[in-house]
ROTOR-126467 format. One record per atom (N, C-alpha, C): residue in one letter; x negated, y negated, z. Coordinates in steps of 0.001 Angstrom, whole numbers, padded with zeros to 6 digits, always signed. Atoms other than C-alpha are relative to their C-alpha. Example, Ala and Ser with C-alpha at 12.3 -4.5 7.8 and 13.67 -1.06 7.14 Angstrom:
ROTOR-126467
A-000890+001190+000000/A-012300+004500+007800/A-000900-001200+000000/S+000820+001190-000060/S-013670+001060+007140/S+000770-001090+000730/
END
This chain:
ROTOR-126467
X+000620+000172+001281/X-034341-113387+039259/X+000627+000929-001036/X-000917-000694+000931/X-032580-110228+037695/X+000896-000344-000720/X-001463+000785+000239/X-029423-111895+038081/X+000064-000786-001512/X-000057+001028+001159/X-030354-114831+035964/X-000425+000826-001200/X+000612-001029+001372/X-032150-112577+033329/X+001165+000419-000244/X-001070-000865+000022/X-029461-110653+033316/X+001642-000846-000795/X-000833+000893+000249/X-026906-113780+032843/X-000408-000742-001185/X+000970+000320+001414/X-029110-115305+029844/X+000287+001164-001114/X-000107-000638+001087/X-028944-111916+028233/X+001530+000230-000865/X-001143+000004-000251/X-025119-111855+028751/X+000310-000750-001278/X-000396+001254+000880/X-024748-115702+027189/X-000177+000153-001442/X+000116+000127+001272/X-026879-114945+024116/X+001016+000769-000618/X-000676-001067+000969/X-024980-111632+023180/X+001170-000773-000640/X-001343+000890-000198/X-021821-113579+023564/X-000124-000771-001830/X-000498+000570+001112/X-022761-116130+021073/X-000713+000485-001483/X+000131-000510+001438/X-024498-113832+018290/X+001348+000736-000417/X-001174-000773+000660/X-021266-111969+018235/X+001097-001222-000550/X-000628+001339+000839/X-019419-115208+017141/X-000522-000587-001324/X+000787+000539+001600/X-019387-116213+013521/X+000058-001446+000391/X+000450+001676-000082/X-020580-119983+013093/X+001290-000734-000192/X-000932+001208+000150/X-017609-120942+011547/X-000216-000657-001214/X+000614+000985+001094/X-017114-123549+008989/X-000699-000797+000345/X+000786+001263-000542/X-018769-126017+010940/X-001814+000333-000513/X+001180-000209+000153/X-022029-123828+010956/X+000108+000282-001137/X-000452-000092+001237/X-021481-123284+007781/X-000585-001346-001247/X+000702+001343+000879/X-021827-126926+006543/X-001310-000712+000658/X+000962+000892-000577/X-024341-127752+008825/X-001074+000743-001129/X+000994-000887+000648/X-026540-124977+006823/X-000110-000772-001610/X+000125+001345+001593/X-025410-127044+003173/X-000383-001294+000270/X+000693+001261+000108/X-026473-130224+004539/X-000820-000038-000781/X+001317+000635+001114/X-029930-130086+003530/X-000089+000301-001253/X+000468-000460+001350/X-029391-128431+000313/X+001054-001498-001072/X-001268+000266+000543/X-026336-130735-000441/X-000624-001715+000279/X+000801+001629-000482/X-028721-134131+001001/X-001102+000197-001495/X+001497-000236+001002/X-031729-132780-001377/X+000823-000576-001473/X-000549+000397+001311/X-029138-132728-004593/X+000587-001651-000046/X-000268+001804+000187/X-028103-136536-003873/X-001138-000431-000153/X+001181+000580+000282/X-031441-137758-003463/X-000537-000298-001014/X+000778-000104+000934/X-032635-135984-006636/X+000889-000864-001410/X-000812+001083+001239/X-029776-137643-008623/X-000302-000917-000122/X+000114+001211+000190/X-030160-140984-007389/X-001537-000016-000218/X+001669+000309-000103/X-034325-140753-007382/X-000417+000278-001768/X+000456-000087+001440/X-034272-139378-011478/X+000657+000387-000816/X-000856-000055+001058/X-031562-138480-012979/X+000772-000966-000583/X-000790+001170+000043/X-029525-141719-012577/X-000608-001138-000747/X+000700+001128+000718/X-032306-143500-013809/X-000880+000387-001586/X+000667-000201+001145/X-033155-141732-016731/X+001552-000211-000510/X-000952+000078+001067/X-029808-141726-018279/X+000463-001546-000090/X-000462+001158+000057/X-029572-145400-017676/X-001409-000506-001032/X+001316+000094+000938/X-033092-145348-019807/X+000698+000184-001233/X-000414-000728+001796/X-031356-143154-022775/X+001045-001173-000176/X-001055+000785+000499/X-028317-145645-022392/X-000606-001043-000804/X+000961+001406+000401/X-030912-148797-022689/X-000214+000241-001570/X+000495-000240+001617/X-032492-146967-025737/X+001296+000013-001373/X-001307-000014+001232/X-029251-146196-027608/X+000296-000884-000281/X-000682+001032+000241/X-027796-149550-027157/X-001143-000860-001083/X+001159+000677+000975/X-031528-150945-028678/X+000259+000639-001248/X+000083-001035+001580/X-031089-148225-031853/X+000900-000644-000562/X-000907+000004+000655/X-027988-149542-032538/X-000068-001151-000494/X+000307+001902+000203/X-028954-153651-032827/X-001035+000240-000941/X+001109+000536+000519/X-031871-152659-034491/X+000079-000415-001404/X-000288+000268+001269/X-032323-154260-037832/X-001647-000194-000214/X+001384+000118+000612/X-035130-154795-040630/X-000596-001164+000379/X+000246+001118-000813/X-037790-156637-039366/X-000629-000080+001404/X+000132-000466-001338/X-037948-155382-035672/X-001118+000700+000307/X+000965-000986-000068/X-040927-154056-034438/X+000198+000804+000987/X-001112-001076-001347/X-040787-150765-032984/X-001389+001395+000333/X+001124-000743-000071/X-042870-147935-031783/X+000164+001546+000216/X-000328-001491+000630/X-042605-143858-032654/X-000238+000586+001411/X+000311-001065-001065/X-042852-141082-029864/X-001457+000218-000255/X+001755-000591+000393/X-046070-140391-031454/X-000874-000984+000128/X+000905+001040-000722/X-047414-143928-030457/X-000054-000860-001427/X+000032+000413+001465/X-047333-144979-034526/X+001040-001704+000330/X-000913+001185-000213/X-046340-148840-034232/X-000042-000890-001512/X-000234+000618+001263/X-045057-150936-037321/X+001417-001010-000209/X-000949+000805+000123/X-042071-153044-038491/X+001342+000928-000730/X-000822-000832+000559/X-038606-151667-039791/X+000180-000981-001617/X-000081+000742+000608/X-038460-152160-043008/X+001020+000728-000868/X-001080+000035+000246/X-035491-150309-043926/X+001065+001359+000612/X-000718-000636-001049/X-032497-148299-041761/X+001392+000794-000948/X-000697-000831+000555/X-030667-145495-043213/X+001411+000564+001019/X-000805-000350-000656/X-027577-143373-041274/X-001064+000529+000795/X+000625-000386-000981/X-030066-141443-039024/X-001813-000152-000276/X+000820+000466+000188/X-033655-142568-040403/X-000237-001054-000141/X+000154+001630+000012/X-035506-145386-040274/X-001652-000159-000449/X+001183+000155+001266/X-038545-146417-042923/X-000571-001446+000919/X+000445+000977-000495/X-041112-148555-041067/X-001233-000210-000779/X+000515+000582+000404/X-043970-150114-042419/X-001462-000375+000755/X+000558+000025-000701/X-047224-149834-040841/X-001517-000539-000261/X+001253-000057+000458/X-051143-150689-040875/X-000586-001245-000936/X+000184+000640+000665/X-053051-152856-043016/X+000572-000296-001506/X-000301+000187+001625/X-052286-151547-046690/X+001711-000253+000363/X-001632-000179-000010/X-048420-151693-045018/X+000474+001643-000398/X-000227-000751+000682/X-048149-147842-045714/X+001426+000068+000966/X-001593-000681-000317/X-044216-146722-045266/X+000131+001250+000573/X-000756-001728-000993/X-043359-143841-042867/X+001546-000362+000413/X-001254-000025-000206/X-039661-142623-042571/X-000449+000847+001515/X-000043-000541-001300/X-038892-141608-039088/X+001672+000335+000295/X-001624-000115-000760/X-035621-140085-037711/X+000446-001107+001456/X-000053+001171-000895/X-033878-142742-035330/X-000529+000518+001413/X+000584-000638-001208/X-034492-140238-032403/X-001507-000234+000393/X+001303+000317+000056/X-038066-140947-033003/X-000810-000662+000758/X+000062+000792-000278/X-037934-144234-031752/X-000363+000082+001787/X-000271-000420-001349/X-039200-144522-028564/X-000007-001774+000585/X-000200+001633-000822/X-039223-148844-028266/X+000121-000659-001025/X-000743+001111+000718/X-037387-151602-029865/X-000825-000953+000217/X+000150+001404-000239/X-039154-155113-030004/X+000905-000806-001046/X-000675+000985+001196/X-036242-157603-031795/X-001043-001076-000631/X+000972+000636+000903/X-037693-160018-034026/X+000407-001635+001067/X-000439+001245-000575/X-036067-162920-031395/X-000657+000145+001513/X+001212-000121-001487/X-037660-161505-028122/X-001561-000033-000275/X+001524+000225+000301/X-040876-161776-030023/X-000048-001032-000480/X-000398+001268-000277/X-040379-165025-030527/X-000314-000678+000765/X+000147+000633-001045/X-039935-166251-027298/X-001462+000741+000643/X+001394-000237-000669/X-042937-164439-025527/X-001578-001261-000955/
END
């Protein structure tokens, strides 16, 4: 029974005195290096394919379009400057300018239409 005790204590020393290596090495970045793919494809990938969506809508938009503010404020465009955009809202129609960034949804005046 010594023996073996004795032969166990032997084996471990053995392999703490050995560095891992590169091998152990990458086995240790796996999970950190699995976690950063995940988090790309699970929300980053899909938000910048959001901002793309939105940009490409900012840029079609014309007077007319109904559209709706970050701040929830919904109305019609009723006229589009270099980086503002004058919409038209409410009963009396009152006019608010908004910066295009503002914008947080496009409806064209042809997809409202068809629905």
């Amino acid at each position: 029974m010594a023996l073996l005790y004795r032969f166990l204590l032997e084996a471990t020393a053995q392999q703490t005195d050995k560095p891992g290596g590169i091998l152990g090495t990458l086995y240790m970045l796996l999970p950190f290096v699995l976690i950063i793919g995940v988090m790309y494809f699970v929300s980053i990938r899909p938000q910048k394919k959001r901002e793309k969506q939105l940009k490409a809508q900012l840029e079609k938009m014309k007077p007319g379009d109904k559209v709706m503010s970050i701040g929830g404020i919904v109305g019609r465009v009723a006229n589009i400057s270099d980086d503002e955009v004058t919409i038209y809202s409410g009963v009396a129609n009152t006019m608010l300018t908004f910066k295009k960034s503002a914008i947080s949804t496009v409806v064209s005046q042809s997809s409202e239409s068809e629905e």
